[in-house]
C-alpha positions as CSV (number, residue, x, y, z in Angstrom):
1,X,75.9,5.7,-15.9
2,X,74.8,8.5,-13.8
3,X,75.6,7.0,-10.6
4,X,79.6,6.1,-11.5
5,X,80.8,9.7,-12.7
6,X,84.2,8.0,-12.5
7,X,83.5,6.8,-15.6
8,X,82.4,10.3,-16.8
9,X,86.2,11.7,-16.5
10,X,88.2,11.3,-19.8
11,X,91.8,12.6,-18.2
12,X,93.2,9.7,-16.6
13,X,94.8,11.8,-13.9
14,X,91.1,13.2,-12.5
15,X,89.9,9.7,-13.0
16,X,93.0,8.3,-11.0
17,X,92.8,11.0,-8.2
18,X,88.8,10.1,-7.8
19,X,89.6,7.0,-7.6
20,X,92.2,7.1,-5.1
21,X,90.2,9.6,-2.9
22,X,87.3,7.0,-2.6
23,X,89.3,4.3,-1.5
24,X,90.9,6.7,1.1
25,X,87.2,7.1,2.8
26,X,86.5,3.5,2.2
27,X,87.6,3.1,6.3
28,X,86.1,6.5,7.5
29,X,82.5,5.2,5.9
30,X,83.1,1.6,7.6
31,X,83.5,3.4,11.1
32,X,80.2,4.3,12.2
33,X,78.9,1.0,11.1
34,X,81.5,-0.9,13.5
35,X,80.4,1.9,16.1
36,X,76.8,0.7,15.7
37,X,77.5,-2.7,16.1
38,X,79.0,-1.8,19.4
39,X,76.6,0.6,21.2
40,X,74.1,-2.8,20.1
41,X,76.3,-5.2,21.2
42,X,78.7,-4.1,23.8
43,X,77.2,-2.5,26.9
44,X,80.9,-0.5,28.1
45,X,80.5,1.5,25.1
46,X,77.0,2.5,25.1
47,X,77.5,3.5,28.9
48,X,80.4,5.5,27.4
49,X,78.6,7.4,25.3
50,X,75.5,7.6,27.6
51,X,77.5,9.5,29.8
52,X,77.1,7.0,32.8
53,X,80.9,6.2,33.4
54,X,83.7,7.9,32.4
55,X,85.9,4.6,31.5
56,X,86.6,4.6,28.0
57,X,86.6,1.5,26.4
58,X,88.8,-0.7,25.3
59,X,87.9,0.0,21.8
60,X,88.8,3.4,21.8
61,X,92.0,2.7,23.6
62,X,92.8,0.8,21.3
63,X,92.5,2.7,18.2
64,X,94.2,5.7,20.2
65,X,97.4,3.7,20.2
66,X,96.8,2.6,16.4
67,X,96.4,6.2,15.3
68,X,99.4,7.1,18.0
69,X,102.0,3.8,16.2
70,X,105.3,5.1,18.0
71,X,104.8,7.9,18.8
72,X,102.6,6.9,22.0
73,X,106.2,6.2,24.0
74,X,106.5,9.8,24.0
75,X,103.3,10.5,25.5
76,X,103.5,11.4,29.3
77,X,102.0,8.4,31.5
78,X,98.1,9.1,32.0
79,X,97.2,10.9,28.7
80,X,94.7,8.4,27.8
81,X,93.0,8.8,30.9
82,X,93.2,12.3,31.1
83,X,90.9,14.4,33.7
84,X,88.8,16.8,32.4
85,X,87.9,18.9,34.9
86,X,91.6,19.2,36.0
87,X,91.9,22.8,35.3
88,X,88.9,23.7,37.1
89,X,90.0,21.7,40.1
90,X,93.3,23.5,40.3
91,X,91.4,26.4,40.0
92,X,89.4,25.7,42.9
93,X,92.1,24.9,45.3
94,X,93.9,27.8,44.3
95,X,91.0,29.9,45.3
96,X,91.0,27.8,48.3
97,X,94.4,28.6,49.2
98,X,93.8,32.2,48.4
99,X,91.2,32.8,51.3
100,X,93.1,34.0,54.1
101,X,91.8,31.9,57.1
102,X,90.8,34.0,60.9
């Protein structure tokens, strides 16, 4: 059975951890299949990642506050929508502020 080395493994420990590592990546190797199935099927995702909005979806806010569970009420208020070019606008204005005006 060359394509089950599971069964290859005579310590029952090995053969447990294999096992248990494969059904850890069972999820991880469903993901970009339910990923697919929405860039097909659901048009604010495929803008998402097309670059023409910058409005994540709902399924991605979504799985933030899964991963997150409790701790997301410790989170300050807007880190989900977070501005990426924050820094470079602070940046700016402090340049801004800097020129010394006639």
């Amino acid at each position: 059975m060359a394509s089950k080395p599971f069964y290859r493994v005579s310590n029952p420990d090995i053969r447990w951890a294999t096992n248990r590592e494969r059904d850890a990546n069972r999820p991880r190797r469903r993901r970009p299949r339910h990923i697919r199935h929405l860039l097909d099927t659901d048009r604010s995702v495929r803008d998402f990642f097309e670059c023409e909005t910058e409005v994540i979806p709902s399924f991605y806010i979504n799985r933030m506050k899964q991963d997150w569970g409790e701790f997301r009420a410790y989170l300050p208020e807007g880190t989900i929508h977070d501005d990426p070019n924050a820094y470079l606008k602070k940046i700016e204005q402090q340049n801004l502020n800097a020129i010394p005006h006639a």
